[in-house]
Backbone atoms as SQL, in Angstrom:
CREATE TABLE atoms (id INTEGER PRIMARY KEY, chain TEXT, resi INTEGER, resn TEXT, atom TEXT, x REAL, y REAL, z REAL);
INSERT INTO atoms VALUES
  (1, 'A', 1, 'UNK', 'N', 17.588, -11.365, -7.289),
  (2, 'A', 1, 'UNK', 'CA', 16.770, -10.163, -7.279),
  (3, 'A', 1, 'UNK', 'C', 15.502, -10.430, -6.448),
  (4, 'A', 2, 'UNK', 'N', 15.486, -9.491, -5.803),
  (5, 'A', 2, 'UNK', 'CA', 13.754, -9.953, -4.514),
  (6, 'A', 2, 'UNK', 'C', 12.889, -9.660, -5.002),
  (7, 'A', 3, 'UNK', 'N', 11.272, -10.080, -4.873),
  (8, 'A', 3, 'UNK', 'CA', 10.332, -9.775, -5.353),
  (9, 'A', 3, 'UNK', 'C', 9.709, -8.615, -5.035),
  (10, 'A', 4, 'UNK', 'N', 9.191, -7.196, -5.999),
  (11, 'A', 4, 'UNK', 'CA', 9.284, -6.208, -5.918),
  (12, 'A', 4, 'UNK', 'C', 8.247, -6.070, -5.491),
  (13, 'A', 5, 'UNK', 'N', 6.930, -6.100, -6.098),
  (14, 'A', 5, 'UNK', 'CA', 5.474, -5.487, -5.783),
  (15, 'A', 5, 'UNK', 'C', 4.316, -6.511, -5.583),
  (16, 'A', 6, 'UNK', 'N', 4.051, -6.432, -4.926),
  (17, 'A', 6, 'UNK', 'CA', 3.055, -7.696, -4.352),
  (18, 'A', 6, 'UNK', 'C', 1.824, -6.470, -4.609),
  (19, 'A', 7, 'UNK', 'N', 0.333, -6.929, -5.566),
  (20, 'A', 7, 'UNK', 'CA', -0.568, -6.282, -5.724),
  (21, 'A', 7, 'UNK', 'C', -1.480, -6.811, -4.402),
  (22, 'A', 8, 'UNK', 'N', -2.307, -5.997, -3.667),
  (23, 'A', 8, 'UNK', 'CA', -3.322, -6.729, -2.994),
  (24, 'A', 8, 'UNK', 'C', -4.612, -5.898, -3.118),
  (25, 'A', 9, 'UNK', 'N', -5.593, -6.729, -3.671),
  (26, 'A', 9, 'UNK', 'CA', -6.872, -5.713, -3.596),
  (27, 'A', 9, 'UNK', 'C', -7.936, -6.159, -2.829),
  (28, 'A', 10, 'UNK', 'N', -8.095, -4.996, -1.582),
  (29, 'A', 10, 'UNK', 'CA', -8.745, -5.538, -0.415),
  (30, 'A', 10, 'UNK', 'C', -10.407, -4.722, -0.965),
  (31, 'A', 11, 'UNK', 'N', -10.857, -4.391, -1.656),
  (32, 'A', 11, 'UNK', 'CA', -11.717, -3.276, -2.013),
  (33, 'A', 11, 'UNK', 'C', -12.845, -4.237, -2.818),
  (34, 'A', 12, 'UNK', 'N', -11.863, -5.862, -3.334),
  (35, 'A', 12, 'UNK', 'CA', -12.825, -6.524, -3.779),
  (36, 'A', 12, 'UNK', 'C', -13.948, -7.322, -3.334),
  (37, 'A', 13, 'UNK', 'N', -14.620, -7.609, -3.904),
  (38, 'A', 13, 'UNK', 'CA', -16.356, -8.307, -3.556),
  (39, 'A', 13, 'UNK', 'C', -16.668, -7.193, -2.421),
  (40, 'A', 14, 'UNK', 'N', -16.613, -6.118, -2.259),
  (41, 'A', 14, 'UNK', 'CA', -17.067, -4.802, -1.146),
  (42, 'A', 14, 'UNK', 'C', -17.153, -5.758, 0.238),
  (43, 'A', 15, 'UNK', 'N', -16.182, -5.869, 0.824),
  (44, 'A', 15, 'UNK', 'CA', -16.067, -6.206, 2.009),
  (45, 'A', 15, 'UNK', 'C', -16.665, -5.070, 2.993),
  (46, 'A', 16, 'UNK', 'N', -16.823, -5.445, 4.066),
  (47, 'A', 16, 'UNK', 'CA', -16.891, -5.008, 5.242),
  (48, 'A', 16, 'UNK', 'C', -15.732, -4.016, 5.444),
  (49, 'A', 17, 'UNK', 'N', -15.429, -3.027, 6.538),
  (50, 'A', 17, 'UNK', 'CA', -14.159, -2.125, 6.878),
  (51, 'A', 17, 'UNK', 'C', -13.391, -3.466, 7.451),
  (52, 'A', 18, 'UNK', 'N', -14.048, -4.276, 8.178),
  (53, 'A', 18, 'UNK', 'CA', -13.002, -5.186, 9.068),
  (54, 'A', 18, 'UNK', 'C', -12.370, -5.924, 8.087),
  (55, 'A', 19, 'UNK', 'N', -13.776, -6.357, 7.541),
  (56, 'A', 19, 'UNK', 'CA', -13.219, -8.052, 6.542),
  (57, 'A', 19, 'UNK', 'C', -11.921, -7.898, 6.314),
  (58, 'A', 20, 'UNK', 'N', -11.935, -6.192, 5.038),
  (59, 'A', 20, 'UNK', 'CA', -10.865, -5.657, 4.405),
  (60, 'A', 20, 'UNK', 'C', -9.672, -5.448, 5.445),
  (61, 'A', 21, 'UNK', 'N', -9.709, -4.972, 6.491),
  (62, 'A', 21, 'UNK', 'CA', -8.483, -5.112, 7.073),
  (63, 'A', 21, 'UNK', 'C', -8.247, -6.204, 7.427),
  (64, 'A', 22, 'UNK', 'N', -8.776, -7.023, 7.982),
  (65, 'A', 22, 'UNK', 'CA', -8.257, -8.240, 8.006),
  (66, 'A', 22, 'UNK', 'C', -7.557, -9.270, 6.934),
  (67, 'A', 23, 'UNK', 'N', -8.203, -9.259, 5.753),
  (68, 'A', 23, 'UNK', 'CA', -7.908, -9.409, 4.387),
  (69, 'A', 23, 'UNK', 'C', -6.120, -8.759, 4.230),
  (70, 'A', 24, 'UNK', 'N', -6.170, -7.157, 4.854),
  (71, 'A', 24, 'UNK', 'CA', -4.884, -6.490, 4.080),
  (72, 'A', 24, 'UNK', 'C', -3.844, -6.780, 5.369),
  (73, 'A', 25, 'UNK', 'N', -4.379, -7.646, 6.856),
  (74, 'A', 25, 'UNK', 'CA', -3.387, -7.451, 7.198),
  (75, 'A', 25, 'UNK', 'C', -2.466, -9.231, 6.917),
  (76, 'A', 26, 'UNK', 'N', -3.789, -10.186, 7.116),
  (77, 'A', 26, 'UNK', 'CA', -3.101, -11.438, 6.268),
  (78, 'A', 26, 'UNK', 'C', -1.931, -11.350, 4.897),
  (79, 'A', 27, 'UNK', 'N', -2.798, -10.169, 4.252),
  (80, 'A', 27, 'UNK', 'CA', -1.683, -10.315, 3.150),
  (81, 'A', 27, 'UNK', 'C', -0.188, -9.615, 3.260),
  (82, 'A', 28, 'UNK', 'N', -0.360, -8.767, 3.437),
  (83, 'A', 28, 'UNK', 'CA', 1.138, -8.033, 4.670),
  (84, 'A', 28, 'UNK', 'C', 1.788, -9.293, 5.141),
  (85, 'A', 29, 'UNK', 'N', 1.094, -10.017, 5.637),
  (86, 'A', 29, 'UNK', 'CA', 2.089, -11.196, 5.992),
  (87, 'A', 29, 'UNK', 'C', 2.630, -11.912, 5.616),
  (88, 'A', 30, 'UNK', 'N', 1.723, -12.599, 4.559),
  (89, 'A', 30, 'UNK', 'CA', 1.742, -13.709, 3.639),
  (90, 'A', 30, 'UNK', 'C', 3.010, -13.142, 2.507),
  (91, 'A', 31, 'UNK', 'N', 2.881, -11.805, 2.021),
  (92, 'A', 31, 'UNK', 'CA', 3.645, -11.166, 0.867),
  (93, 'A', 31, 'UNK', 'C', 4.957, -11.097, 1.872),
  (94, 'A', 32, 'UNK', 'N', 5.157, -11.078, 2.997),
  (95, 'A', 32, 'UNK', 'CA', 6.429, -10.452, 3.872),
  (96, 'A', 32, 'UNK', 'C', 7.252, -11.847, 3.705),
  (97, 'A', 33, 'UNK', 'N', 6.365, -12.950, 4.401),
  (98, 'A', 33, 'UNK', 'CA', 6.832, -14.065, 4.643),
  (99, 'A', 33, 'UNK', 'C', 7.456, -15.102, 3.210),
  (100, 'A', 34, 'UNK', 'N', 7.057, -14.203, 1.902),
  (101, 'A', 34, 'UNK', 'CA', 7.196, -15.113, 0.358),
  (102, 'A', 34, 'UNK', 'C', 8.307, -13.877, 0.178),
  (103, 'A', 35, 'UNK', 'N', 8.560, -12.926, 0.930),
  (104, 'A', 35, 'UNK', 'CA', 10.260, -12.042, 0.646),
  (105, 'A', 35, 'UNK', 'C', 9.318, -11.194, -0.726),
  (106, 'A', 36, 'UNK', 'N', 8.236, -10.771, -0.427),
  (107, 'A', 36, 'UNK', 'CA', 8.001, -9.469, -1.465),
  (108, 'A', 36, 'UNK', 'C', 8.768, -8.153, -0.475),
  (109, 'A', 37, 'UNK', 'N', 9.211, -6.805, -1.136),
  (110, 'A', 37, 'UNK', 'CA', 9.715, -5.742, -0.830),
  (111, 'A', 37, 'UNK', 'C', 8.551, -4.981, -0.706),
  (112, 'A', 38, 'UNK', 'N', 7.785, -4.807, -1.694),
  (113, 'A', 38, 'UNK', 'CA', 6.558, -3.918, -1.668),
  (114, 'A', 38, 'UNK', 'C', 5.094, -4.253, -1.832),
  (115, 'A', 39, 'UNK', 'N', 4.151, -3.793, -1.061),
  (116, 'A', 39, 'UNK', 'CA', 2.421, -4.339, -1.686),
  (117, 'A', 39, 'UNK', 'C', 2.243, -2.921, -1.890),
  (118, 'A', 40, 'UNK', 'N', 1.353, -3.081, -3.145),
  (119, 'A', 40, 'UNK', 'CA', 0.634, -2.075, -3.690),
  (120, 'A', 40, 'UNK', 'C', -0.386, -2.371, -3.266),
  (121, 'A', 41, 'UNK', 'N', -1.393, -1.534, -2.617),
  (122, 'A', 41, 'UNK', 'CA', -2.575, -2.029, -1.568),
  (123, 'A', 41, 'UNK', 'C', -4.051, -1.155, -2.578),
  (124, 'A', 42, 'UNK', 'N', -4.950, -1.839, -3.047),
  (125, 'A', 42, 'UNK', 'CA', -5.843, -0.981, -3.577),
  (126, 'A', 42, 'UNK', 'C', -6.677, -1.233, -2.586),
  (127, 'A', 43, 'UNK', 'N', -7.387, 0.350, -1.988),
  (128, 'A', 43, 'UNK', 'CA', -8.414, 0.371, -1.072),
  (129, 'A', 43, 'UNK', 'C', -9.982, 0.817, -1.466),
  (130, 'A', 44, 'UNK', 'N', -9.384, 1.536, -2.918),
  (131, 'A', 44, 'UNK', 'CA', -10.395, 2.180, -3.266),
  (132, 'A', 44, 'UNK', 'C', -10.215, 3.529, -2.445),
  (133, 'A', 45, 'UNK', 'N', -11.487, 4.058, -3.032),
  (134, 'A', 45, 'UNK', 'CA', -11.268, 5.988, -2.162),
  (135, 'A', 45, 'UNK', 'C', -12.770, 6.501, -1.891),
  (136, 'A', 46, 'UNK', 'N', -13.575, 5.516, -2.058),
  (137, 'A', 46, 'UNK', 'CA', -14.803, 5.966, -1.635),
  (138, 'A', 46, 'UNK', 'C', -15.993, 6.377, -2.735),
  (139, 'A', 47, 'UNK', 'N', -17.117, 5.914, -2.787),
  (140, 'A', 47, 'UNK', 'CA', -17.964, 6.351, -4.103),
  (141, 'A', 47, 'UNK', 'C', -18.056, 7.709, -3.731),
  (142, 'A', 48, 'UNK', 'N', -18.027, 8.550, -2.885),
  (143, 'A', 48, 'UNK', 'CA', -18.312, 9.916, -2.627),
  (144, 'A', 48, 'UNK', 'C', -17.529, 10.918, -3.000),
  (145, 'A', 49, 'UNK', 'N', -16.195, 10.320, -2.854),
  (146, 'A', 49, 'UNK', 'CA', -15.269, 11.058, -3.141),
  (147, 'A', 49, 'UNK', 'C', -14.792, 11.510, -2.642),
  (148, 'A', 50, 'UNK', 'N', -14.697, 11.252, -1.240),
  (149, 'A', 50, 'UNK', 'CA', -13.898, 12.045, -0.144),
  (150, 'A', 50, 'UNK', 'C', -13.230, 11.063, 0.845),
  (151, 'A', 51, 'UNK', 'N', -13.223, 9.948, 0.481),
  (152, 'A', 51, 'UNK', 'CA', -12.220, 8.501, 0.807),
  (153, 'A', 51, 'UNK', 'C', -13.538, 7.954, 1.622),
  (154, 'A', 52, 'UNK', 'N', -13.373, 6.634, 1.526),
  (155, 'A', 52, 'UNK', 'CA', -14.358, 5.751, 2.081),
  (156, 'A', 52, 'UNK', 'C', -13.895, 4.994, 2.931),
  (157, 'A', 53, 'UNK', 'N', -14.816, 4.505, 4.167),
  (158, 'A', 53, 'UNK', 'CA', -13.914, 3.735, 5.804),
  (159, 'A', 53, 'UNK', 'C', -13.228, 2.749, 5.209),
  (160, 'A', 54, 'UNK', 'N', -12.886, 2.089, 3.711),
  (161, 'A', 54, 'UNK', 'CA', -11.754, 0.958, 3.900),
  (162, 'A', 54, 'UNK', 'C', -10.245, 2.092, 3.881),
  (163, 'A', 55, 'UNK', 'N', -10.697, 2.976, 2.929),
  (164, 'A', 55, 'UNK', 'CA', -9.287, 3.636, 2.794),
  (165, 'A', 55, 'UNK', 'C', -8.773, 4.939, 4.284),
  (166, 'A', 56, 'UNK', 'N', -9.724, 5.113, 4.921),
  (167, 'A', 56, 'UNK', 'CA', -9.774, 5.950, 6.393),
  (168, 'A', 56, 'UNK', 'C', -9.112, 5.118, 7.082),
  (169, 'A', 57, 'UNK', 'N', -9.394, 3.339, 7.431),
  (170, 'A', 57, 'UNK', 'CA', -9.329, 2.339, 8.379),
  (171, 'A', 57, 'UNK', 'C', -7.880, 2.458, 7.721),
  (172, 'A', 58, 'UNK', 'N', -7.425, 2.024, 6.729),
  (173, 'A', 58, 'UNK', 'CA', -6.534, 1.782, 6.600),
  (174, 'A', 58, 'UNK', 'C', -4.880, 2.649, 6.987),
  (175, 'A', 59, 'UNK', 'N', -5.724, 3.813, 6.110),
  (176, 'A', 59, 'UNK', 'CA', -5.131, 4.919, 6.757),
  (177, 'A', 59, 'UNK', 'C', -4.246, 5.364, 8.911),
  (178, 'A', 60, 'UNK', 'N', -5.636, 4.782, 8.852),
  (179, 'A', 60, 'UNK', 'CA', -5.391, 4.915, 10.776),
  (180, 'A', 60, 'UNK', 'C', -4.528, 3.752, 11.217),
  (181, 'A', 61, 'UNK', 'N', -4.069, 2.708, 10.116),
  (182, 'A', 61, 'UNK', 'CA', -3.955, 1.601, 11.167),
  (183, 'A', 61, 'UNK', 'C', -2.315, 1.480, 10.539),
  (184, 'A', 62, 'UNK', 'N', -1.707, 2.176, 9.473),
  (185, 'A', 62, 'UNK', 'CA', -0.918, 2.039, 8.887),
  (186, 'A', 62, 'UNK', 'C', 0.673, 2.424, 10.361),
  (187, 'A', 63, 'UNK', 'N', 0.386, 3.452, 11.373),
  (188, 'A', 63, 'UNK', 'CA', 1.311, 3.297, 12.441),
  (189, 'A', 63, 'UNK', 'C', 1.436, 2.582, 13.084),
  (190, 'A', 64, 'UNK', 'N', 0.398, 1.924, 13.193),
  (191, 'A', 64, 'UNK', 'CA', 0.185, 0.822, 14.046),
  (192, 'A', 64, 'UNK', 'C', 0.969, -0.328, 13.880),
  (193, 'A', 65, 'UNK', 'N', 0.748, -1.161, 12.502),
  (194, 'A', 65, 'UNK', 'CA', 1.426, -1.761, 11.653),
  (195, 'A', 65, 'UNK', 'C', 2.833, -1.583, 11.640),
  (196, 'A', 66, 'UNK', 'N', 3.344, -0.443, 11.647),
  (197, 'A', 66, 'UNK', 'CA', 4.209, -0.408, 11.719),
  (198, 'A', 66, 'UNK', 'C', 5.419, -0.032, 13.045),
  (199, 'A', 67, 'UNK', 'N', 4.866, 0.120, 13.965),
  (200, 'A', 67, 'UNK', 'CA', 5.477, 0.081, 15.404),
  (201, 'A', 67, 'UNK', 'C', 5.656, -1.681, 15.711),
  (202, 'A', 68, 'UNK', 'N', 4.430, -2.295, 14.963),
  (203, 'A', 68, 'UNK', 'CA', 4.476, -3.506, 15.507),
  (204, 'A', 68, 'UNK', 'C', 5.128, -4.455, 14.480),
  (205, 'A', 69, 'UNK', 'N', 6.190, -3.641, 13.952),
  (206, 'A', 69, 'UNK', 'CA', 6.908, -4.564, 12.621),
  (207, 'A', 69, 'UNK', 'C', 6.611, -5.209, 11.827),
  (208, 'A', 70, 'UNK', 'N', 5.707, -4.725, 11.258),
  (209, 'A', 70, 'UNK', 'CA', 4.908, -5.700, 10.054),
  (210, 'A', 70, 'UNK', 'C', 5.382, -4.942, 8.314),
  (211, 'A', 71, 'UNK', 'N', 5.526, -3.520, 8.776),
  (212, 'A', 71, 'UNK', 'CA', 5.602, -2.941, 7.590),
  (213, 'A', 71, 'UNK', 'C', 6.977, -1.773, 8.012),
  (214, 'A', 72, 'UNK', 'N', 7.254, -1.117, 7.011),
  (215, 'A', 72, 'UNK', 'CA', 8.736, -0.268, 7.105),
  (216, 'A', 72, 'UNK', 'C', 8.347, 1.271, 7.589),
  (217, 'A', 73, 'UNK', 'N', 7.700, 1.531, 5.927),
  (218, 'A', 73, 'UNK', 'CA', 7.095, 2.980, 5.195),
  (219, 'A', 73, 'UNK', 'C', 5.981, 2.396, 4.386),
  (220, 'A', 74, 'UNK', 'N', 5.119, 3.712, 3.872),
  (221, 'A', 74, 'UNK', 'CA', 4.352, 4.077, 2.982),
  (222, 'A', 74, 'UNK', 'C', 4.232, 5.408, 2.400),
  (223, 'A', 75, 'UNK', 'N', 3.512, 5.132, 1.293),
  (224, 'A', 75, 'UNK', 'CA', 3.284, 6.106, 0.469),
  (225, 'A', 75, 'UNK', 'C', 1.943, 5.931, 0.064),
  (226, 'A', 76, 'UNK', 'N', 1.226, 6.948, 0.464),
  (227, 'A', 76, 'UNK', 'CA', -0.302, 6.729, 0.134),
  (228, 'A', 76, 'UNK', 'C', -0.599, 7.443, -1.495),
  (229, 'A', 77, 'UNK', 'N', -1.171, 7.371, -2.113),
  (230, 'A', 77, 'UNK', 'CA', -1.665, 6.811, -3.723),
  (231, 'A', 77, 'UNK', 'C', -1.435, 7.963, -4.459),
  (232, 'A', 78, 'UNK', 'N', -1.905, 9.706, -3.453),
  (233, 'A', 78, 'UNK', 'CA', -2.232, 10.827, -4.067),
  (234, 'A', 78, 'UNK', 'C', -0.522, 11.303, -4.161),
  (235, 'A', 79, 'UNK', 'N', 0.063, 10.457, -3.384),
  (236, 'A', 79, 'UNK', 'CA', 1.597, 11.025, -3.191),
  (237, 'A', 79, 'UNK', 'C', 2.810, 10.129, -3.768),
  (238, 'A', 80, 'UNK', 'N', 2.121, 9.338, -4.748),
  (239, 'A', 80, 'UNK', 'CA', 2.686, 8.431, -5.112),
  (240, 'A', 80, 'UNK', 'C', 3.346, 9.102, -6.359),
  (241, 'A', 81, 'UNK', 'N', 4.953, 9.125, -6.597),
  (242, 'A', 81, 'UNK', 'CA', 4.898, 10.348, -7.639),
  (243, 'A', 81, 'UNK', 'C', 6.765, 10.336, -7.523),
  (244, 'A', 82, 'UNK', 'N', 7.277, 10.932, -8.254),
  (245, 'A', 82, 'UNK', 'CA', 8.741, 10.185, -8.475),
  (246, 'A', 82, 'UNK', 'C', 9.205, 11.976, -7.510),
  (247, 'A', 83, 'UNK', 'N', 8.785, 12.610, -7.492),
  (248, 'A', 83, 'UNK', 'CA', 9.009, 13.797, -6.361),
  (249, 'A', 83, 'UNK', 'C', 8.990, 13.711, -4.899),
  (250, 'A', 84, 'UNK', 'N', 8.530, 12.612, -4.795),
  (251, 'A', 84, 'UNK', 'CA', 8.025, 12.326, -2.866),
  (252, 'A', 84, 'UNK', 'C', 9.429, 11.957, -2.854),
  (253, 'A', 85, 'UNK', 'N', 9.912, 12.550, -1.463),
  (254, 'A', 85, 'UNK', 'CA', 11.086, 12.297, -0.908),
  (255, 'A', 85, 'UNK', 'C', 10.821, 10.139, -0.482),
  (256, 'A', 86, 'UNK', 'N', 9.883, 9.889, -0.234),
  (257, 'A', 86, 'UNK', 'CA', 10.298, 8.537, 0.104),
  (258, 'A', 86, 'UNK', 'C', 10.319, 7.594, -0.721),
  (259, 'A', 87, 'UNK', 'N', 9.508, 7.629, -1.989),
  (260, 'A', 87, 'UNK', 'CA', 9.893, 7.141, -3.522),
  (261, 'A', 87, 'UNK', 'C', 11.045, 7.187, -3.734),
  (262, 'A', 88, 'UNK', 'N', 11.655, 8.722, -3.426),
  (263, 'A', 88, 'UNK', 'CA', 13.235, 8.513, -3.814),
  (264, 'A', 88, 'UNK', 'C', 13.830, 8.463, -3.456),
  (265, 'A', 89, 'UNK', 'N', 13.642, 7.624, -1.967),
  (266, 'A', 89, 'UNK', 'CA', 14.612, 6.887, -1.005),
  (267, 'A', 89, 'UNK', 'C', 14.505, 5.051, -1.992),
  (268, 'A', 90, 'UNK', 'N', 13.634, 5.123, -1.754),
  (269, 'A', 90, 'UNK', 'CA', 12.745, 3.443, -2.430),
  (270, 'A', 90, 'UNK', 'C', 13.630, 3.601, -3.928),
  (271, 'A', 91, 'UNK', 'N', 13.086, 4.464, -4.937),
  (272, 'A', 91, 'UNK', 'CA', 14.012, 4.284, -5.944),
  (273, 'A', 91, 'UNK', 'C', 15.885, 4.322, -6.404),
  (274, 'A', 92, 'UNK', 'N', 16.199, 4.707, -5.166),
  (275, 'A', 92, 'UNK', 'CA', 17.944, 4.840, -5.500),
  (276, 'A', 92, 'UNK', 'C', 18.187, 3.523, -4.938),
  (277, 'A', 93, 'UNK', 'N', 17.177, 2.607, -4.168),
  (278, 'A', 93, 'UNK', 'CA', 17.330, 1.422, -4.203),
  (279, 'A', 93, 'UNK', 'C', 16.891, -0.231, -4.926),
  (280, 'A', 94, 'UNK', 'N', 15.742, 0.097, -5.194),
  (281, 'A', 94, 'UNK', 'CA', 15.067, -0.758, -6.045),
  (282, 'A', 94, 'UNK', 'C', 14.650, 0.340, -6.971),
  (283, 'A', 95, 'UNK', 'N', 15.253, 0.639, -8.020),
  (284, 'A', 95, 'UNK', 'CA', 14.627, 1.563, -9.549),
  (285, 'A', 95, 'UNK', 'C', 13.706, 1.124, -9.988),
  (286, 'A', 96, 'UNK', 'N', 13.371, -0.271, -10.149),
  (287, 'A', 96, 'UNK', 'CA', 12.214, -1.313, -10.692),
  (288, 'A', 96, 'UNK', 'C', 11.109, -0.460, -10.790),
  (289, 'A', 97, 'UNK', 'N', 10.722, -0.184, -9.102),
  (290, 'A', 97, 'UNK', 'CA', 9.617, 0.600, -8.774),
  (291, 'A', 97, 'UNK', 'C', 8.916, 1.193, -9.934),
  (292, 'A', 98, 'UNK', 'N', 9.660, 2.429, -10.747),
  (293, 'A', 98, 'UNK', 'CA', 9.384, 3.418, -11.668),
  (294, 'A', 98, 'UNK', 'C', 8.661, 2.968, -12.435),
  (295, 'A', 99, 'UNK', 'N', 8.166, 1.722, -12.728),
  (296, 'A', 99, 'UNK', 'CA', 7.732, 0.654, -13.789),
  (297, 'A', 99, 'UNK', 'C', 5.993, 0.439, -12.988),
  (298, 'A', 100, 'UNK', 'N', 5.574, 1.144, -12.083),
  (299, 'A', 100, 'UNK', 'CA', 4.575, 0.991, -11.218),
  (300, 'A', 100, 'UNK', 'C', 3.668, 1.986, -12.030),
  (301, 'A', 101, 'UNK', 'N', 2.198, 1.153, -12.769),
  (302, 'A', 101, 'UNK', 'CA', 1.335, 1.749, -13.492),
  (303, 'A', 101, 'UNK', 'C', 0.783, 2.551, -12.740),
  (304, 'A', 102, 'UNK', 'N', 0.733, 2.967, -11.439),
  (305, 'A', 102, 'UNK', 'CA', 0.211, 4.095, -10.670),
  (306, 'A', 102, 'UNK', 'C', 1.347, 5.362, -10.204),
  (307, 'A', 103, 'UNK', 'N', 1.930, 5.256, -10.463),
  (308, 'A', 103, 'UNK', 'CA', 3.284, 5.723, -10.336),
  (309, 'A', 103, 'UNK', 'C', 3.003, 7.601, -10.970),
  (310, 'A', 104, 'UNK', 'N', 2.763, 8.616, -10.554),
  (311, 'A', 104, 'UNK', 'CA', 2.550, 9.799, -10.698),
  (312, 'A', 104, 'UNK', 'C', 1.063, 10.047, -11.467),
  (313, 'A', 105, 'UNK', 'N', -0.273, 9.177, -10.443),
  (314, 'A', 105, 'UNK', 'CA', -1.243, 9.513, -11.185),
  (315, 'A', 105, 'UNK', 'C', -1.740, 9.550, -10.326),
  (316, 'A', 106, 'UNK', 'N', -1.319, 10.181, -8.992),
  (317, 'A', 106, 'UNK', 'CA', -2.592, 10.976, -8.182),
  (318, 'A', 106, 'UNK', 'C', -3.670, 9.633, -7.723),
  (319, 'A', 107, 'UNK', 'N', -3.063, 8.142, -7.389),
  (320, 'A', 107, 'UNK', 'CA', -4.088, 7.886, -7.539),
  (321, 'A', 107, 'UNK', 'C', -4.729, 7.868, -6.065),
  (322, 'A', 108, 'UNK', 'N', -5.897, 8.113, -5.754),
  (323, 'A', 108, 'UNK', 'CA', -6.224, 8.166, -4.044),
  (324, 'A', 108, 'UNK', 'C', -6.928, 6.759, -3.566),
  (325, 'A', 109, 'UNK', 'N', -7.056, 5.787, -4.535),
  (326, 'A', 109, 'UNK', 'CA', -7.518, 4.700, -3.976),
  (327, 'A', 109, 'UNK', 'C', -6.277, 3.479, -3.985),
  (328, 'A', 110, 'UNK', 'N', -4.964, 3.928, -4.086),
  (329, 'A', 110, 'UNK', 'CA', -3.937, 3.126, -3.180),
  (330, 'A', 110, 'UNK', 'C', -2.993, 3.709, -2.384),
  (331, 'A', 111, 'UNK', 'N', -2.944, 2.541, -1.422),
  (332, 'A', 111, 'UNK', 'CA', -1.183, 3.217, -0.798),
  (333, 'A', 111, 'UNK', 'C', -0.316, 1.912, -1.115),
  (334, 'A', 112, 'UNK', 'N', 0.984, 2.071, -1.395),
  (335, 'A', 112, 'UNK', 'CA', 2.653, 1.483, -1.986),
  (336, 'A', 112, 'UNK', 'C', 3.124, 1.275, -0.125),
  (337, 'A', 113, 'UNK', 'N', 3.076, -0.030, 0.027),
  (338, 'A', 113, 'UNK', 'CA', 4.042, -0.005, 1.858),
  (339, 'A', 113, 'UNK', 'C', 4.900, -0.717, 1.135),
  (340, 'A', 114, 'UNK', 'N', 6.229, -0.396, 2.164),
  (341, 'A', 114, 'UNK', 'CA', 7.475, -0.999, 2.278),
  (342, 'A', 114, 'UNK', 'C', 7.489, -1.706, 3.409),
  (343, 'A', 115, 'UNK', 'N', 7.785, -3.244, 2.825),
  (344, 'A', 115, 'UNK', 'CA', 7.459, -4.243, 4.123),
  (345, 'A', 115, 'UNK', 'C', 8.943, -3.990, 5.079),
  (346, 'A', 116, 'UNK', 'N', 8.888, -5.144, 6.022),
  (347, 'A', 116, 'UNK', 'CA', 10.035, -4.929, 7.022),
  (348, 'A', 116, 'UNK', 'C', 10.644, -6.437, 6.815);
């Protein structure tokens, strides 16, 4: 059985926008290269409330990432929810997932990637 959810929280000790990406893209690697399937990425969403530059940066860089084969898919936090068509691509394959404490709670300070 492969390892399902790799947690990574880039939001801790309040990094910098870079630090944190740099931080989330090491771990993308590190979790790819130990055969995790999924990182649950906490970015946080901003004290304001209207998403903050780790979760914007991240946001922007997530195609990127993935043209350049690092990652599959995602599902960002607010869409995280057993109704999203790509959950329920992810769940008719790994069901495990469903067992994900963020799992239909709206949450906006993560996104769920599917590594490559």
């Amino acid at each position: 059985m492969p390892k399902l959810l790799e947690i990574l929280n880039i939001e801790e000790g309040y990094p910098t926008t870079e630090e944190a990406l740099g931080k989330l893209t090491s771990g993308l690697k590190s979790a790819k290269s130990r055969g995790w399937v999924f990182v649950k990425v906490i970015h946080g969403w901003g004290s304001t409330g209207r998403g903050g530059k780790i979760k914007r940066a991240v946001k922007a860089q997530l195609p990127d990432w993935g043209k350049g084969g690092l990652l599959r898919e995602w599902v960002l936090g607010v869409d995280w929810k057993v109704t999203d068509p790509t959950y329920l691509q992810w769940y008719a394959r790994y069901p495990e997932i469903q067992n994900d404490q963020d799992l239909n709670r709206h949450n906006a300070g993560i996104t769920v990637i599917k590594l490559r």
